[in-house]
Structures are given as C-alpha cells and as structure tokens.
C-alpha positions in Angstrom: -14.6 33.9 -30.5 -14.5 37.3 -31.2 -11.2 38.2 -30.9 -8.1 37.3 -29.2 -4.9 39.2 -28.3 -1.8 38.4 -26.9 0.4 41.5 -26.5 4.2 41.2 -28.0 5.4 44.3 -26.1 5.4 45.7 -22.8 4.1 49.2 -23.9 0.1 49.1 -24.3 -1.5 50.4 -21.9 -5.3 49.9 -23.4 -7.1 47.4 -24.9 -9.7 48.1 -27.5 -12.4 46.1 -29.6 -14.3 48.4 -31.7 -17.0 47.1 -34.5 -18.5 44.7 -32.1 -21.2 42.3 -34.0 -24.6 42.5 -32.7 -24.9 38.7 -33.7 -24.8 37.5 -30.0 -26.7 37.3 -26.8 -24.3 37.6 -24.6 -20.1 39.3 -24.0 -17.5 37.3 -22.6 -14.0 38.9 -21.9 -11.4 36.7 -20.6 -7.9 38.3 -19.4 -4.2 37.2 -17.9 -1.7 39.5 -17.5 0.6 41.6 -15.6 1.6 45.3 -15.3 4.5 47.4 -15.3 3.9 49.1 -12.3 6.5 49.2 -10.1 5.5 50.0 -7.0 1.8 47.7 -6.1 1.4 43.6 -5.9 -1.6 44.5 -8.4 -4.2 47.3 -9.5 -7.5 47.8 -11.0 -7.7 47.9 -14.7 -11.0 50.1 -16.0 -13.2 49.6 -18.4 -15.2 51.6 -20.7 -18.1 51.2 -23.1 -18.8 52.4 -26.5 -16.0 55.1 -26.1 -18.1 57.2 -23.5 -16.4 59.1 -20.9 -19.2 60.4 -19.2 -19.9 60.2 -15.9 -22.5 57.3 -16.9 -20.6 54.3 -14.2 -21.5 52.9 -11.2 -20.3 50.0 -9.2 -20.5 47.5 -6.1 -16.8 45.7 -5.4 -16.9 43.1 -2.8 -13.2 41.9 -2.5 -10.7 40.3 0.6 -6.9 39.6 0.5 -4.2 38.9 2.3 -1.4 41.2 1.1 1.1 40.7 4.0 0.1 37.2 5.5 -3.2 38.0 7.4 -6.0 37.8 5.6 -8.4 40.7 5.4 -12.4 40.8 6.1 -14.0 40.9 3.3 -15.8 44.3 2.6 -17.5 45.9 0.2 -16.5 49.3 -2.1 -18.8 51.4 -4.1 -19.0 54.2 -6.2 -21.3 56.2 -8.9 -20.8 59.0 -11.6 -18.0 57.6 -12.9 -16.1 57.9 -16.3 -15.3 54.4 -16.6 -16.1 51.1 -14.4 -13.6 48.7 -12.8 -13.2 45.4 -14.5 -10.6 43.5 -12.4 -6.6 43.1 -11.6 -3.6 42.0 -12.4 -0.8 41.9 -11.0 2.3 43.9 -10.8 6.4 44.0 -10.0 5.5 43.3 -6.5 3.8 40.1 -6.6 6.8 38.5 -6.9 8.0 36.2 -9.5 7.5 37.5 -13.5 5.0 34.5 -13.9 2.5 35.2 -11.7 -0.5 36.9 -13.3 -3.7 38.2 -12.4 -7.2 37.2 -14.6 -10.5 38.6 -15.4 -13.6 36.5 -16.4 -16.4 39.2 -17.0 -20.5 38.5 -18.6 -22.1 41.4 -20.1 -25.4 40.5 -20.6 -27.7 41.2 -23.2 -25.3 43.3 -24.5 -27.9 44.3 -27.8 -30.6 45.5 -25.7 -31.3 49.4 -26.0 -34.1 49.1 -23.0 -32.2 48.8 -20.4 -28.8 49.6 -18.8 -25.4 47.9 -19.5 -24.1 45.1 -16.5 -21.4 43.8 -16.5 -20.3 40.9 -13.8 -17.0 40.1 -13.4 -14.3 38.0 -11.0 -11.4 38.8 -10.7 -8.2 37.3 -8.8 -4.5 37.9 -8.8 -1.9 36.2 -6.2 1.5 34.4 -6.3 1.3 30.7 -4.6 4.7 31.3 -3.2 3.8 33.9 -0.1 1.0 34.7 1.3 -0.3 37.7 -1.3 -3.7 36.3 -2.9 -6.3 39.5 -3.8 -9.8 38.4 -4.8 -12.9 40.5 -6.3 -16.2 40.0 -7.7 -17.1 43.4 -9.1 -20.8 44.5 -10.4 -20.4 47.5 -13.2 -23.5 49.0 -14.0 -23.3 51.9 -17.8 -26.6 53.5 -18.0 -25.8 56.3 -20.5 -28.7 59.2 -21.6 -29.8 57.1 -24.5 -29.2 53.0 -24.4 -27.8 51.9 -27.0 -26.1 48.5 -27.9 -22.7 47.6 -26.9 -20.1 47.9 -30.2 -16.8 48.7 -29.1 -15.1 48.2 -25.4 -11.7 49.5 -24.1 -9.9 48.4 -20.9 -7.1 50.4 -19.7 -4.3 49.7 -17.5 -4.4 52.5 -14.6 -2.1 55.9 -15.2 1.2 55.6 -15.3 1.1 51.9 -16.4 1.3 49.7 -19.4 0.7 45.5 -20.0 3.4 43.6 -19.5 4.5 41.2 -22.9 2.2 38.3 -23.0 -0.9 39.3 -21.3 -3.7 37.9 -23.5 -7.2 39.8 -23.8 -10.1 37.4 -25.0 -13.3 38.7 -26.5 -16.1 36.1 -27.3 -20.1 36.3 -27.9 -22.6 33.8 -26.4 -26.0 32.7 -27.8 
C-alpha cells in the first residue's frame, strides 16, 4: 500500500498522490464513492498524470447500462487530444439510496518506464440493486506526453460542478 484515503467531508472535489516511489512495477488505484451531483445516477471522474494538462490523452470506453429498466447495447466511445483521461464512475443523488456507490479498479503498468507511453486499464461499475439502474465500463487511457517520463504523482477529479461525497475511499498501491 501506497496510500489510502477515506474522505471526512463532502467538499473535495480531487484526489491527489504526489511523490510517487519508483520502487514498484506496477499502479493499482482502488476507489468507492459517491458524488454530490444532483442532477445524474453517476458521472465520469478524470484522471490526470504527473500534473500535465496537455492535450497528451486518448481513450477507448466500451460501456452498457440500463438506466431506466431496458438495458442498453453495449457500444464503444472514444476520444484523443485530451487534457486528462477518464478513469471510471460513481454514483450520484439519483441512484437512489445514500449507500449505493460506484468503484474503480484501475492497472497502470510499468508505470517507471520512460520508453514508452502511459496505459492505464480500468473497470468501472456503479448501480443500486434496488431498480433497474446498473452502468458498467471498462475504459483503456492511453498518456503519451512529448518526453516519457515515469509516473510520480496522479490526480482524479470529480467532474465540474461536483465534489466526493463523505466516505468515499481512494486506494493507491504498487505491485512487484
């Protein structure tokens, strides 16, 4: 373990580990939470690598749910020249009950190199077990910056307008 974080408050709306050790082989981040949105069942949280902003993201989303009781066909989402990637979801106020929380389970690989680009994998869920609402994701985030360089500090933001909700927990761990 890297770190863990379990938020106290419901006003964060970004997640940061900065001062990464190179000591690993391999990222793990593990997340469940919630959002303070009031107006989606859940939303896309983004993530962003060694503090760059640049337009240095791509990514593939593959992702079905069933939002209103009829399940939707699965289908793909992509985009490129972003300033940050998308990690996963959580949920929000209309998911229903306060308990139900999205998570994240997200590999970066390799996450030392400086020859190649940044990948990150991640799956990704959020749903209730009470109505028909389940949303499902796999995303693939590819960071390929001017120079590579190894990964030492990653942030994950909760979209605009949004913060955590009190008890979402944030889980950073290296893999040899």
């Amino acid at each position: 373990m890297i770190n863990e974080t379990v938020l106290n408050n419901s006003t964060t709306d970004i997640q940061t580990w900065t001062g990464i050790p190179a000591t690993y082989t391999h990222l793990l981040i593990v997340a469940i939470g919630r959002l303070t949105e009031t107006s989606k069942q859940s939303d896309t949280l983004a993530l962003q690598i060694n503090g760059d902003t640049g337009a240095y993201y791509s990514y593939l989303q593959m992702l079905s749910n069933n939002a209103t009781g009829t399940l939707s066909a699965p289908f793909a989402v992509s985009g490129y020249a972003g300033t940050s990637a998308p990690l996963g979801v959580m949920t929000a106020s209309e998911a229903g009950a306060a308990a139900n929380a999205g998570a994240i389970v997200a590999w970066i690989p390799w996450y030392t190199s400086t020859t190649f680009n940044k990948v990150v994998l991640s799956l990704t869920g959020a749903g209730n077990g009470t109505t028909a609402y389940i949303d499902g994701r796999l995303f693939y985030d590819f960071y390929n910056p001017v120079t590579q360089a190894a990964v030492s500090s990653l942030s994950i933001s909760a979209p605009a307008g949004s913060d955590f909700k009190a008890g979402t927990s944030f889980g950073l761990y290296g893999l040899s």
